[in-house]
N, C-alpha and C positions, 0 to 999 in steps of 0.2 A: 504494500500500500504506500500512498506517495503522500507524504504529511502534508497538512493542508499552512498555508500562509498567507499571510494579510500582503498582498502585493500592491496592494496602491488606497489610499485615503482621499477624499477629495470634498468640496463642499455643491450640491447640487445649486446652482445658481440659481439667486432669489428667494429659495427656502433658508438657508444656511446649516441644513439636515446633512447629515455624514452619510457619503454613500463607500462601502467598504468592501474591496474585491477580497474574494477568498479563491486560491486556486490549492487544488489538489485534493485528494479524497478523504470523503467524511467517515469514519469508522469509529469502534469504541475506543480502539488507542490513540486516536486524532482528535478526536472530540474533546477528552480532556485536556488537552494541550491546548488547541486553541478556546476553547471555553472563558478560560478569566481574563482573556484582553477581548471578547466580545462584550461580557459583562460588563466591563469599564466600560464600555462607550454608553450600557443602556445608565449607568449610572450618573453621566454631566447630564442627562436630561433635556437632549435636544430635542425638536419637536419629532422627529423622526430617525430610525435606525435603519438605513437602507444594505444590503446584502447582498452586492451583484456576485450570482456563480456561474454567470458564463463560462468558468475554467473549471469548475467542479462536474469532473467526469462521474462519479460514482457517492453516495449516500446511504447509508442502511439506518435501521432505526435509530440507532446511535444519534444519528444526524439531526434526525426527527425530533426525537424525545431535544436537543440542543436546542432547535429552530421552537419547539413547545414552552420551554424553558425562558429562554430570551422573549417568548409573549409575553408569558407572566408576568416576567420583570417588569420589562415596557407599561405594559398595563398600570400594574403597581407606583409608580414612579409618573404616569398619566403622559406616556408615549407610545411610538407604533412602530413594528416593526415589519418592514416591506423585502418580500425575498423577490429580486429583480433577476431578469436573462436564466431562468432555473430549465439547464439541458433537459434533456427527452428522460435520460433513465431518470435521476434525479426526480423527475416531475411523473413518472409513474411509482414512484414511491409514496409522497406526498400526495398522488391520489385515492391510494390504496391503502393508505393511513389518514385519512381525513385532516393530513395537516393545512390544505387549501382549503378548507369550512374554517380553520380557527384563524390561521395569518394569513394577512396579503399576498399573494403568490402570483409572477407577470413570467407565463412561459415564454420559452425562445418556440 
């Protein structure tokens, strides 16, 4: 499995919401690793947490249960969190898990 990394930070223009790429695959021993510099971002409390995975080829629940996790947060905290460019496998997970009923989710 190929660990996943935050490759690029950016501010969507106009909102000033953090849109944050993740590339490499999501798994139970990737998840934990990048988990608490997700959590940091839901904690400054921007209006919005965006998650482009255009580069995340593969996700298993692990991933899931991460992207369910970071609602809560969001929620909690009174933000949103938006999974942007989410590839084809990726997004037959998340529909096969109902995580597209709980978070925002923009397929490729």
């Amino acid at each position: 499995m190929t660990a996943p990394s935050i490759v690029s930070a950016a501010r969507v223009p106009g909102t000033g919401a953090p849109v944050v790429r993740l590339a490499g695959e999501l798994d139970l021993y990737t998840v934990t690793r990048i988990e608490p510099v997700l959590a940091s971002l839901v904690l400054r409390g921007e209006e919005d947490v965006a998650l482009d995975l255009s580069c995340v080829p593969f996700c298993d629940s692990s991933g899931v249960a991460l992207f369910a996790r970071l609602h809560r947060r969001c929620e909690a905290v009174g933000t949103r969190l938006r999974l942007r460019a989410v590839p084809p496998g990726p997004a037959r997970v998340f529909r096969a898990l109902g995580l597209d009923r709980v978070v925002t989710c923009h397929f490729q």
